[in-house]
Wavefront OBJ file of the C-alpha trace (Angstrom):
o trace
v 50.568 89.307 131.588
v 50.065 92.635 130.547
v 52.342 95.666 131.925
v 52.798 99.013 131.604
v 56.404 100.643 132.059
v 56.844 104.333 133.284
v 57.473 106.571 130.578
v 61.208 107.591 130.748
v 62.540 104.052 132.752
v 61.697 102.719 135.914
v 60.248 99.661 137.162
v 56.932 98.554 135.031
v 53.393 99.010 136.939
v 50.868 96.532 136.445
v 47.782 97.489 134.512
v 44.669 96.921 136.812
v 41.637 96.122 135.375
v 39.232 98.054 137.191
v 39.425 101.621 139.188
v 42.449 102.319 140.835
v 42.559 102.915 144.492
v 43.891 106.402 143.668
v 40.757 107.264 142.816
v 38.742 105.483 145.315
v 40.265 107.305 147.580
v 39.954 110.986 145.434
v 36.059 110.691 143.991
v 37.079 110.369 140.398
v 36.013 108.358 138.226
v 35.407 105.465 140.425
v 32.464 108.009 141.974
v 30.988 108.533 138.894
v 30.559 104.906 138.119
v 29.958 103.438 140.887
v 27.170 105.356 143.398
v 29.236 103.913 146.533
v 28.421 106.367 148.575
v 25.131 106.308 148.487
v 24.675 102.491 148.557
v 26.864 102.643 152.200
v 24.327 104.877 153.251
v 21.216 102.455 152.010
v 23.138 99.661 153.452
v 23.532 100.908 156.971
v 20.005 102.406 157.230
v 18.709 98.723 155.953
v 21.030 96.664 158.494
v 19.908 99.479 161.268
v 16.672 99.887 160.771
v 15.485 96.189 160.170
v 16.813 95.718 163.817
v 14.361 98.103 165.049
v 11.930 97.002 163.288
v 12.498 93.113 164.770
v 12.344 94.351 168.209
v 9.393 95.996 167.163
v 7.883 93.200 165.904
v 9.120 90.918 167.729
v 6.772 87.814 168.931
v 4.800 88.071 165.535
v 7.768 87.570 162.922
v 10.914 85.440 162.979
v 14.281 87.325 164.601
v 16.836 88.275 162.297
v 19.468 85.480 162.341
v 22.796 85.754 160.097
v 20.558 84.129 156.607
v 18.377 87.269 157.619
v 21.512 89.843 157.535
v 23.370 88.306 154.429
v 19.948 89.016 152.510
v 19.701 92.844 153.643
v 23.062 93.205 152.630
v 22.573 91.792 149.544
v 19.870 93.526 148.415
v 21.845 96.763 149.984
v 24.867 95.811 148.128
v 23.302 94.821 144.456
v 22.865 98.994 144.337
v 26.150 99.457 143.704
v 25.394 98.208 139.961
v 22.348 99.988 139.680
v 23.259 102.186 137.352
v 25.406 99.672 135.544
v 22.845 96.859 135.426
v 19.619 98.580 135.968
v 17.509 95.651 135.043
v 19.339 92.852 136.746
v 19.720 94.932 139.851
v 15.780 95.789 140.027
v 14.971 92.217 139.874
v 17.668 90.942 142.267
v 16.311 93.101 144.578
v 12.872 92.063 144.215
v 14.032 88.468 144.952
v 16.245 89.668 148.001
v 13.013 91.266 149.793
v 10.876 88.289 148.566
v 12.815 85.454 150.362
v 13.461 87.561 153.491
v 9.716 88.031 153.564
v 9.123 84.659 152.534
v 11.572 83.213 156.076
v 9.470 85.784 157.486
v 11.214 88.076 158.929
v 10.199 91.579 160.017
v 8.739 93.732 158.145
v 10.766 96.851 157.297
v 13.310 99.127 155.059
v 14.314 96.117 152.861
v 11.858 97.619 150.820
v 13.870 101.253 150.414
v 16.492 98.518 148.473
v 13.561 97.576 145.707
v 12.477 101.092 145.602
v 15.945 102.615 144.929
v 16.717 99.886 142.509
v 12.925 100.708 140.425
v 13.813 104.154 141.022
v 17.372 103.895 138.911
v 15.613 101.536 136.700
v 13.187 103.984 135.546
v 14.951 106.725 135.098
v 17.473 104.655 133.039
v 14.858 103.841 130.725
v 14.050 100.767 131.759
v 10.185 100.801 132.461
v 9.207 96.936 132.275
v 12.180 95.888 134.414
v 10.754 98.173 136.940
v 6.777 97.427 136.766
v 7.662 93.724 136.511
v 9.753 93.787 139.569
v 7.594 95.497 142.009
v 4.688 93.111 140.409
v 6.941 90.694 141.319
v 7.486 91.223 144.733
v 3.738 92.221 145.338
v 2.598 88.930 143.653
v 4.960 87.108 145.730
v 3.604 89.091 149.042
v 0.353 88.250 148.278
v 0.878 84.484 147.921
v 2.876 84.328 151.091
v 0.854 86.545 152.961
v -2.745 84.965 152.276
v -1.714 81.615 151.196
v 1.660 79.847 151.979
v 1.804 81.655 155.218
v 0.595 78.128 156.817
v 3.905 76.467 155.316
v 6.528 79.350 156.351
v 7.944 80.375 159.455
v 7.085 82.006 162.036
v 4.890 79.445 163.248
v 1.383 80.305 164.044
v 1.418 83.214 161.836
v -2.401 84.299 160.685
v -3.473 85.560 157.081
v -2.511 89.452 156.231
v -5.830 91.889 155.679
v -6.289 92.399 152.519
v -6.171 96.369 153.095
v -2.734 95.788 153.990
v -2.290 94.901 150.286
v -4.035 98.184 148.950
v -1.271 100.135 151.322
v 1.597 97.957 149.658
v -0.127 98.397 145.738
v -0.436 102.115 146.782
v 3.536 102.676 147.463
v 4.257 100.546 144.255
v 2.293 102.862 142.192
v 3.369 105.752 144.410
v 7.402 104.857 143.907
v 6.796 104.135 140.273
v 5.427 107.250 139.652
v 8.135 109.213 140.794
v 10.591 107.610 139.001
v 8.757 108.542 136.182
v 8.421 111.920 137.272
v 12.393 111.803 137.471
v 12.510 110.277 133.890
v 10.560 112.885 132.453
v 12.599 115.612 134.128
v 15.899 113.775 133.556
v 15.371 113.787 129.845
v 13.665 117.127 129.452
v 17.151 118.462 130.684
v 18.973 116.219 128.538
v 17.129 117.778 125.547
v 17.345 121.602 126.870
v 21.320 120.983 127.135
v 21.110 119.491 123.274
v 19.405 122.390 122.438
v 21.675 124.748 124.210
v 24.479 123.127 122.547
v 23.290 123.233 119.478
v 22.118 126.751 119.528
v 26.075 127.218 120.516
v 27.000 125.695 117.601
v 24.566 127.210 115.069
v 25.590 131.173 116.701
v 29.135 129.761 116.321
v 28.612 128.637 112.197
v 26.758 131.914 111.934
v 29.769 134.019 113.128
v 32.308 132.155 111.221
v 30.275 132.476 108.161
v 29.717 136.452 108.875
v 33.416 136.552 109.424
v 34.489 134.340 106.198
v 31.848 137.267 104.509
v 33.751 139.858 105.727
v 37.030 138.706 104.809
v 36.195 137.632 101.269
v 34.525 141.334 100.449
v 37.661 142.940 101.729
v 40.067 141.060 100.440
v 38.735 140.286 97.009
v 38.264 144.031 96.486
v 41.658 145.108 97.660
v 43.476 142.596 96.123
v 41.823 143.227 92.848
v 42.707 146.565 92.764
v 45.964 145.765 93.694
v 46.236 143.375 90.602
v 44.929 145.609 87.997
v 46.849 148.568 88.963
v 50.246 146.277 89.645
v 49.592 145.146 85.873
v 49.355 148.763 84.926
v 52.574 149.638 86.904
v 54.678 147.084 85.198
v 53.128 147.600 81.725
v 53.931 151.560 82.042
v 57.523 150.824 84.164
v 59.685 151.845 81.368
v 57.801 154.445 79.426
v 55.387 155.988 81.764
v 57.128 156.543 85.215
v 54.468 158.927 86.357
v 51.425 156.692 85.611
v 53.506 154.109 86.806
v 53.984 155.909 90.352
v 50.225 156.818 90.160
v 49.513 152.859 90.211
v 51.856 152.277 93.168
v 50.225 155.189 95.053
v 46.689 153.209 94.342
v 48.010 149.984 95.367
v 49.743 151.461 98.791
v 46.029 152.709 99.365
v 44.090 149.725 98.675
v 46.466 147.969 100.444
v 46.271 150.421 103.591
v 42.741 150.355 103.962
v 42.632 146.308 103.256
v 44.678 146.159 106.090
v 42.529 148.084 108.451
v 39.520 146.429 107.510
v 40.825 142.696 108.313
v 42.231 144.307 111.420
v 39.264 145.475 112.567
v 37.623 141.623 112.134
v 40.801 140.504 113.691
v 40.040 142.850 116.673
v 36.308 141.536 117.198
v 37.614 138.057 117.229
v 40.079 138.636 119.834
v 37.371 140.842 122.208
v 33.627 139.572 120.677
v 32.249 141.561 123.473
v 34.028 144.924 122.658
v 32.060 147.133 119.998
v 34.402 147.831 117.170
v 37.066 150.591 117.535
v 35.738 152.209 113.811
v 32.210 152.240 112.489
v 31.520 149.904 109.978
v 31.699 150.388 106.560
v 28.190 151.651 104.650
v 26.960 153.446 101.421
v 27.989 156.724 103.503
v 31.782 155.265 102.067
v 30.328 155.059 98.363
v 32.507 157.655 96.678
v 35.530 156.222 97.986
v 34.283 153.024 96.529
v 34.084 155.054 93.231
v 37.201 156.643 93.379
v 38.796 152.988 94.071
v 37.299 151.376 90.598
v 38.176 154.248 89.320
v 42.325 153.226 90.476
v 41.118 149.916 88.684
v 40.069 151.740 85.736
v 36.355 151.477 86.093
v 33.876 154.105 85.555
v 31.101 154.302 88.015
v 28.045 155.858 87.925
v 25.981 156.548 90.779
v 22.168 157.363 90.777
v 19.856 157.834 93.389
v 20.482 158.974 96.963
v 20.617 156.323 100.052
v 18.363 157.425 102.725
v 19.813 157.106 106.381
v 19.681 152.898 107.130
v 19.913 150.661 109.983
v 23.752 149.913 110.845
v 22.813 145.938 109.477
v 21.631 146.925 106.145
v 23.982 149.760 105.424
v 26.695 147.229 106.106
v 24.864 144.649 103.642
v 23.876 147.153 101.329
v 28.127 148.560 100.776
v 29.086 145.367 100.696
v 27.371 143.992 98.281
v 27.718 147.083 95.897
v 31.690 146.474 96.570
v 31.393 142.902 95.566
v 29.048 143.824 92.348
v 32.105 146.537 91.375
v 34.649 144.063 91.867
v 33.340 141.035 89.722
v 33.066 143.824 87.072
v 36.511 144.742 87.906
v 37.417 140.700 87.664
v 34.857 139.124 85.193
v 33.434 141.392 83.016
v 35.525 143.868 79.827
v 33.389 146.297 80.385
v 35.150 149.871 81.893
v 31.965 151.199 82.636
v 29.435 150.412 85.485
v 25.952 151.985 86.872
v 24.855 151.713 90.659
v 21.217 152.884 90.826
v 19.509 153.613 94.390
v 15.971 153.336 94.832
v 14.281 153.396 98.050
v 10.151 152.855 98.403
v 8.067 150.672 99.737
v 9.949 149.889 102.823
v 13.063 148.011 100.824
v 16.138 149.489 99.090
v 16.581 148.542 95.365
v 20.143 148.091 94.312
v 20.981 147.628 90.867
v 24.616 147.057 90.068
v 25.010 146.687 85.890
v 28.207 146.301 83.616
v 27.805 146.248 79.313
v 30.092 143.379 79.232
v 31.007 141.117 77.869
v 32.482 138.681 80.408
v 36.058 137.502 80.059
v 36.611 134.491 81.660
v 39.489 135.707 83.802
v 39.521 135.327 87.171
v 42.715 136.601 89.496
v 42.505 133.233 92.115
v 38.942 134.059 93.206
v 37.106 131.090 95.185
v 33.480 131.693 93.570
v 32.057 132.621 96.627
v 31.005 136.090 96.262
v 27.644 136.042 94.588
v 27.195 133.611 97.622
v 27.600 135.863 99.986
v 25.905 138.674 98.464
v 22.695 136.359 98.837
v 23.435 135.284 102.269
v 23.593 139.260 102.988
v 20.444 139.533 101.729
v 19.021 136.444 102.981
v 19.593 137.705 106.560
v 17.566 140.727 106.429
v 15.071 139.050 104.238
v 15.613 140.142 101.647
v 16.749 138.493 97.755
v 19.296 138.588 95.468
v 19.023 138.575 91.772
v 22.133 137.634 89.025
v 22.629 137.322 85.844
v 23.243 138.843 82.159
v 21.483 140.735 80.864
v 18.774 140.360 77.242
v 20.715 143.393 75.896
v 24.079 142.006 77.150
v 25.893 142.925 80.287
v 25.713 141.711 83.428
v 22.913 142.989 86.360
v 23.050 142.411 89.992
v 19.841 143.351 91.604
v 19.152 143.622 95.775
v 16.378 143.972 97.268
v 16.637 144.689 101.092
v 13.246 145.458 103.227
v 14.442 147.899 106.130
v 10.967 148.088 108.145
v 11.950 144.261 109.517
v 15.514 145.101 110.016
v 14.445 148.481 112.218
v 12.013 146.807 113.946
v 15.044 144.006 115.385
l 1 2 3 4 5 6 7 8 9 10 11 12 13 14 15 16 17 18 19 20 21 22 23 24 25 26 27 28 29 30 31 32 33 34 35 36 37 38 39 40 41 42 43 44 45 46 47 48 49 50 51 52 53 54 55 56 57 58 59 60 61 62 63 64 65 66 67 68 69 70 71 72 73 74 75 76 77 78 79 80 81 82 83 84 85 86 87 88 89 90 91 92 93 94 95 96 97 98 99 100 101 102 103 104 105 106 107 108 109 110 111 112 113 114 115 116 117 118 119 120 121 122 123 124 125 126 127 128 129 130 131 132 133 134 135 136 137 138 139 140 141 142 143 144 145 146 147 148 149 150 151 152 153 154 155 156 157 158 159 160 161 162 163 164 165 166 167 168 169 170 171 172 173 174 175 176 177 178 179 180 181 182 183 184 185 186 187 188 189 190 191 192 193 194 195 196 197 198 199 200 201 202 203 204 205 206 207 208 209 210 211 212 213 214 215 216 217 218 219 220 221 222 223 224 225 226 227 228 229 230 231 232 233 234 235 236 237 238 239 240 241 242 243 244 245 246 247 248 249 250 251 252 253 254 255 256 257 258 259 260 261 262 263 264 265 266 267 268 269 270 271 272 273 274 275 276 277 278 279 280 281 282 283 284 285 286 287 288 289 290 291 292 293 294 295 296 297 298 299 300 301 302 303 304 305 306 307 308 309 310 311 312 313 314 315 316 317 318 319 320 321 322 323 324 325 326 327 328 329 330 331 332 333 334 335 336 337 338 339 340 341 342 343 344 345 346 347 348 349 350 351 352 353 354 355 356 357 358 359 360 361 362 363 364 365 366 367 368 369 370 371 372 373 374 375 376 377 378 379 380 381 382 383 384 385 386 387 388 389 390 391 392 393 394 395 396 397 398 399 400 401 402 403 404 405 406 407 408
């Protein structure tokens, strides 16, 4: 026999299979499974109302004995599986209201038990079970009512008008046809909530993914700064104090401004709904860019003149001239690099290029920054292009339409 003891000693409880009393008595989970509630209240309307509806009828159908009562209530009572065993509990049912017709005995709300039980069929998915048990129960109507009438009790009982048949056919087709009406809705807000959900998700993967961008331009930048310029200071320790000092000053810098930028993506992580305690970064911040590959040794050149850009592009736009310098800074032997501006047409051209040649040496970078320059550019619609060039070198080339991003 299986047991369960109390964590920490005591006296073992023993596992019940089945919902606990506990919550019976609360609503839990017992309430979710099992519609209890509502099958009392079917029950007791049933038991109630087919006593009215005897002494209604009474004189033309058979009086509700104890075979009459156990039937209601078992029809009543199969709802409390409904949602469990759809289909079984739509035909049992069926069969409860047929036999209590077929002793016949009055007419009246057994039939809310077949129509709840179709109802949760339906709606569960279960279409045939549903159709076939109604057609059940009107087929078996029809055969008592017009044919085998002669046979059952009450005695003396005459053949039902066939117009009484068209009302009963009309309430099949009128209770089936709600419960696919509650089918249709029931899964249309299945699928909005899917789609809500998933549109949750895909806004989440798109932040996480702007975020991993943002960390990967400011770190890879900073921190190869910081490695060139900490090779410089310990190449220059012993016989260059000064240039040494000048290295240290760079790498305090880079490291200063590193740390504001990741603080500031910190800070938007903590509050998302804040707006961001310093502008962002954008090609406004270019000659500092410049001045800090020229702390890594690299010559830049700048041509051309940004005009004033959307606060999405500009962002897009300085970071992927940051992430061009730094592969050159990284990748490429080359101590000299153009960044040419061209605006027309509605898109800003930027051409990032380096006379190489590439060196192979990379300071623990994960590959992913050519990726992200494209994603950059792939959110504004715009394209990234890569690649050495014929004359040797290396060219990074953007493309970024602004009319689509100033019309968002």
């Amino acid at each position: 026999m299986d047991e369960q003891r109390v964590p920490g000693g005591g006296p073992p409880q023993w596992r019940r299979h089945g919902p606990s009393w506990g919550n019976l008595r609360d609503g839990g989970d017992w309430g979710a499974r099992w519609p209890w509630r509502s099958t009392v209240l079917v029950t007791v309307f049933v038991l109630i109302g087919s006593n009215f509806a005897a002494h209604a009828q009474e004189g033309g159908r058979a009086s509700l004995d104890v075979f009459a009562r156990v039937l209601l209530f078992a029809g009543a009572g199969l709802l409390l599986w409904r949602k469990r065993y759809p289909v079984v509990v739509a035909f049992g049912t069926a069969a409860a209201a047929m036999v209590y017709l077929g002793a016949g005995y009055a007419y009246g709300p057994v039939f809310l038990t077949v129509a709840v039980a179709c109802f949760s069929a339906v709606v569960a998915g279960h279409r045939w079970a549903a159709w076939s048990a109604v057609g059940m129960l009107w087929a078996g109507h029809v055969l008592v009512a017009h044919w085998l009438y002669r046979w059952l009790p009450p005695s003396g009982d005459s053949s039902a008008s066939w117009w009484q048949e068209v009302g009963a056919a009309t309430w099949v087709v009128a209770i089936v046809a709600l419960s696919e009406l509650a089918r249709v809705r029931r899964e249309q807000w299945a699928r909005e909530r899917a789609e809500r959900a998933q549109a949750a998700r895909r806004r989440a993967d798109e932040e996480r993914l702007r975020i991993a961008r943002e960390l990967h331009d400011v770190l890879a930048h900073s921190i190869s700064v910081i490695n060139v310029q900490a090779g410089v200071g310990l190449a220059l320790l012993d016989t260059d104090p000064e240039q040494a000092r000048t290295a240290l000053t760079t790498i305090k810098a880079a490291s200063k401004e590193a740390l504001g930028e990741v603080r500031q993506v910190l800070d938007t992580l903590r509050t998302p709904g804040d707006a961001p305690r310093t502008p962002a970064p954008g090609l406004g911040r270019l000659p500092e860019l410049v001045e800090q590959a020229a702390g890594a040794g690299l010559t830049v050149e700048v041509e051309g003149q940004s005009p004033g850009l959307p606060p999405g592009a500009d962002l897009a736009a300085f970071r992927i001239v940051q992430e061009a310098l730094t592969n050159v800074v990284r990748h490429s032997g080359s101590r000299h690099a153009r960044v040419h501006l061209e605006y027309g047409g509605g898109a800003l051209r930027l051409c990032i290029d380096d006379d190489g040649p590439a060196t192979g040496a990379d300071v623990g970078g994960s590959g992913n920054g050519l990726a992200g320059m494209r994603e950059r550019a792939a959110a504004l619609g715009g394209t990234i292009e890569a690649g050495p060039r014929p004359d040797g070198g290396f060219r990074v080339l953007a493309v970024l339409p602004l009319k689509a991003e100033e019309d968002r």
